[in-house]
C-alpha positions in Angstrom: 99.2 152.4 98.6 101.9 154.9 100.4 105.3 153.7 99.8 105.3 153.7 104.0 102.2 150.8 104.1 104.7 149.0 101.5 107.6 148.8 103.4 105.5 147.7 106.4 104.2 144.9 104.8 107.6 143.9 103.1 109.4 143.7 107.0 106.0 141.8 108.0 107.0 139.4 105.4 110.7 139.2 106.3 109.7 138.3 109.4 107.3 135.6 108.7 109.6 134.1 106.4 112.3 133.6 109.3 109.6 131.2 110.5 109.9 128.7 107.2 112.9 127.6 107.8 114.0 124.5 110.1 114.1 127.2 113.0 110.5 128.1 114.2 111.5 129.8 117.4 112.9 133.6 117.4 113.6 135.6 120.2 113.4 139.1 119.3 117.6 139.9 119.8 117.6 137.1 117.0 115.4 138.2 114.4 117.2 141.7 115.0 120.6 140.2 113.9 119.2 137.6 111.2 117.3 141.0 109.7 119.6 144.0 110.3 116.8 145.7 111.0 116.3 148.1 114.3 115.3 146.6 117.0 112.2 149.1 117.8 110.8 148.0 113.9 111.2 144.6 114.3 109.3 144.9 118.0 106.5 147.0 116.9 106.6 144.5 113.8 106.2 141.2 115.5 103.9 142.8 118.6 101.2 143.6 115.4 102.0 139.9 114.1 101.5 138.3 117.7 98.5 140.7 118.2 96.9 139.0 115.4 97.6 135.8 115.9 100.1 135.2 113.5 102.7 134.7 116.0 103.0 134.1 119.6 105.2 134.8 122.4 106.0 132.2 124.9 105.7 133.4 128.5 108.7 132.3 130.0 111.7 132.5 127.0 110.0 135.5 125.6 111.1 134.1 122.1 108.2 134.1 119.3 107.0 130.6 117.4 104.1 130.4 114.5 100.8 131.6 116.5 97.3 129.5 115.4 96.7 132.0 112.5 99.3 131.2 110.3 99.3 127.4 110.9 95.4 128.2 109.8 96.3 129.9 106.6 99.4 127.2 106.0 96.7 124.4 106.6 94.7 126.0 104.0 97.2 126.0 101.4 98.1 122.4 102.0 95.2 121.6 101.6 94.3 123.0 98.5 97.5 121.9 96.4 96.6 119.6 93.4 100.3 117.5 94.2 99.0 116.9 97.8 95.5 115.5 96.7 96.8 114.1 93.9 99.5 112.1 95.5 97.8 110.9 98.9 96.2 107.7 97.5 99.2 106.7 96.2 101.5 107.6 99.5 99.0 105.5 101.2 99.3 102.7 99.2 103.5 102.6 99.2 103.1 103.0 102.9 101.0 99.5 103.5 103.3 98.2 101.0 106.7 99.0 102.4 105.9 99.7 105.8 108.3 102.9 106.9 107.7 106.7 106.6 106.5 108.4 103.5 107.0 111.6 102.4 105.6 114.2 99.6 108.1 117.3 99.0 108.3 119.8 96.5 111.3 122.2 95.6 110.9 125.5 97.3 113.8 128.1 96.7 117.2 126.1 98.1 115.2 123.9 100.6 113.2 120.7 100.4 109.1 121.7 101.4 107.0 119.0 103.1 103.8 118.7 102.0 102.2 115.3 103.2 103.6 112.4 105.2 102.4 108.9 106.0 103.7 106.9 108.9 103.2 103.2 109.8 103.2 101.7 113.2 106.6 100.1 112.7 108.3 103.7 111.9 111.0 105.2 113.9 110.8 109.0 115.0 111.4 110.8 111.8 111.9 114.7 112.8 110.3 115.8 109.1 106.9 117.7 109.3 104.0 118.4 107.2 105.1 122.2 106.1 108.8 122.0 107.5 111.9 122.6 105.3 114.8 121.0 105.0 118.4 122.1 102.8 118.0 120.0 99.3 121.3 118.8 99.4 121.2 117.1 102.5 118.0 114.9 101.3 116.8 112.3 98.8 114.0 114.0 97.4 116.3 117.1 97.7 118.7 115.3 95.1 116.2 113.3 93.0 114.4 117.2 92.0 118.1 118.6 91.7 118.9 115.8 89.2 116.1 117.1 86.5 117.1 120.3 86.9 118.9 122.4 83.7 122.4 122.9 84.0 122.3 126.1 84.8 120.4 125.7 87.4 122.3 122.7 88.4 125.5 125.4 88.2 124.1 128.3 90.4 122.8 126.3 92.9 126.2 124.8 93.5 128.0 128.5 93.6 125.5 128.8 96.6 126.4 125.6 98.1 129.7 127.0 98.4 128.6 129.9 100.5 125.9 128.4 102.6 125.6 124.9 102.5 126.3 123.5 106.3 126.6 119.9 107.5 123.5 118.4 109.4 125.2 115.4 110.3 129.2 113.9 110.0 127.7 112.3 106.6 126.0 115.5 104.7 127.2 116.2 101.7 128.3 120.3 101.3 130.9 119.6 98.4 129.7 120.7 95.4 131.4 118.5 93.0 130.6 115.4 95.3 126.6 116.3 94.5 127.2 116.9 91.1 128.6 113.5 90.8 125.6 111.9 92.7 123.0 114.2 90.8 124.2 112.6 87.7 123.7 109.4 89.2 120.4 110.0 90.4 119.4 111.1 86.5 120.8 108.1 85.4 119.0 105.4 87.5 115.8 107.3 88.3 116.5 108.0 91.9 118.3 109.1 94.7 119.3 108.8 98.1 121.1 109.7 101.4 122.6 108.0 103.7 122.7 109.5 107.2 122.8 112.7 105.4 120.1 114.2 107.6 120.0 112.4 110.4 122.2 109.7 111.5 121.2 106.2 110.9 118.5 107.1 108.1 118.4 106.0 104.9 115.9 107.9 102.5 115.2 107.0 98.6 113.5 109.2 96.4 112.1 109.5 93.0 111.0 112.6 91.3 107.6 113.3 90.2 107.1 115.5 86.5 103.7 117.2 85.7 102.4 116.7 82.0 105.1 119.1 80.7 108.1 116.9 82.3 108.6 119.2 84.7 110.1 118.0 88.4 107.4 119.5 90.9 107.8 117.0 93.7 109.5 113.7 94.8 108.1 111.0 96.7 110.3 109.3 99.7 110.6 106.5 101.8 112.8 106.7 105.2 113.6 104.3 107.6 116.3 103.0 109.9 119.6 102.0 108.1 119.3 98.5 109.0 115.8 97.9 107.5 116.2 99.7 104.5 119.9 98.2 103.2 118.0 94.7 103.9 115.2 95.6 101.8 116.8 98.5 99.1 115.9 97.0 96.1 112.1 97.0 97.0 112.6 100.3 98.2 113.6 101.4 95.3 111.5 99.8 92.7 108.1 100.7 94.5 109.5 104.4 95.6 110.2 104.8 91.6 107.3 103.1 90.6 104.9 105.6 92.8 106.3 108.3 91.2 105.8 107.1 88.3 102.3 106.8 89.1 101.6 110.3 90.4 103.1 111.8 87.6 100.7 110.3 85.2 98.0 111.3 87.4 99.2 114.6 86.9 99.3 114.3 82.9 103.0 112.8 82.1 103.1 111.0 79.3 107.1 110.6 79.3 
């Protein structure tokens, strides 16, 4: 392939991966500045994209949002991942048991990815989505993956915290040495939590689920409004945990 096609392809991709993030609506002045590309690539870039259904423009704000062919293709890859099928009995189950929002994430780059949810009638609005992404620090499951992480990783994710990490609410945490502190005690009791961390007046516990070789490749979490969930935390936390538990000996862990 000419080394031309290639570097098509690889701004087609920078482009689309603007889109994964929590912002899912670009004008095109935006994407120009996020890239540093020019502005006449980008445009002839995202015209193909929208052409093909990839992405589309809204009439009025002119700015672009995920067109019907890549929710397609994301639908298709939810649908085919082993955690998701895996897990879904199981979410179901903690759902009629505890009653409040429950979610299925997995560790993608610096972010927390969404894969299923569950949601009861007695739920409040939660603003997380089935292939949304929220900043790991900010979240339970975030922290409970985080805390069976090596070391290392554990260290280089906190010299990017330093950089990048940005509040979401007065309560997130964006001090490195304040999550090390809590990602030690989320290794130590088997779960973690935030408080108001993402959004205000949610409280979320998570416990992270390992594969047959111990690895962390998702959490399982329960949110719900601040009042319900302090009265109730100790169920929360022994049927989040034990969930977890479950899935992961679905998936082969024998720990």
């Amino acid at each position: 392939m000419a080394k031309e096609q290639v570097s098509s392809i690889l701004r087609a991709l920078q482009i689309l991966e603007c889109f994964m993030d929590s912002r899912t609506e670009w004008t095109l002045k935006a994407l120009v500045e996020q890239l540093g590309l020019p502005t006449t690539t980008v445009f002839r870039q995202v015209s193909t994209l929208a052409e093909r259904g990839y992405l589309e423009q809204d009439p009025v704000r002119k700015s672009y949002r995920p067109g019907p062919r890549l929710l397609l293709l994301s639908s298709a890859i939810l649908g085919q991942s082993d955690l998701r099928r895996t897990a879904r009995p199981e979410l179901e189950r903690l759902s009629d048991t505890l009653q409040e929002t429950i979610n299925l994430s997995m560790l993608l780059e610096r972010d927390i990815f969404y894969l299923d949810k569950v949601e009861t009638h007695r739920s409040i609005v939660c603003n997380t989505q089935v292939g949304s992404r929220a900043p790991a620090y900010a979240t339970s499951a975030g922290k409970a993956i985080l805390a069976c992480q090596s070391d290392d990783y554990i260290d280089e994710y906190c010299r990017w915290m330093e950089q990048a990490a940005r509040p979401l609410t007065a309560n997130t945490i964006v001090d490195p040495e304040r999550l090390r502190r809590e990602l030690a005690v989320a290794r130590l009791h088997g779960y973690a939590m935030d408080d108001g961390e993402i959004e205000e007046g949610l409280i979320c516990i998570a416990a992270p689920i390992c594969d047959m070789n111990g690895r962390a490749v998702g959490a399982v979490s329960v949110s719900g409004p601040d009042y319900r969930m302090q009265a109730d935390q100790e169920v929360m936390i022994r049927e989040v945990r034990r969930t977890a538990q479950s899935i992961s000996r679905l998936l082969g862990y024998r720990g």
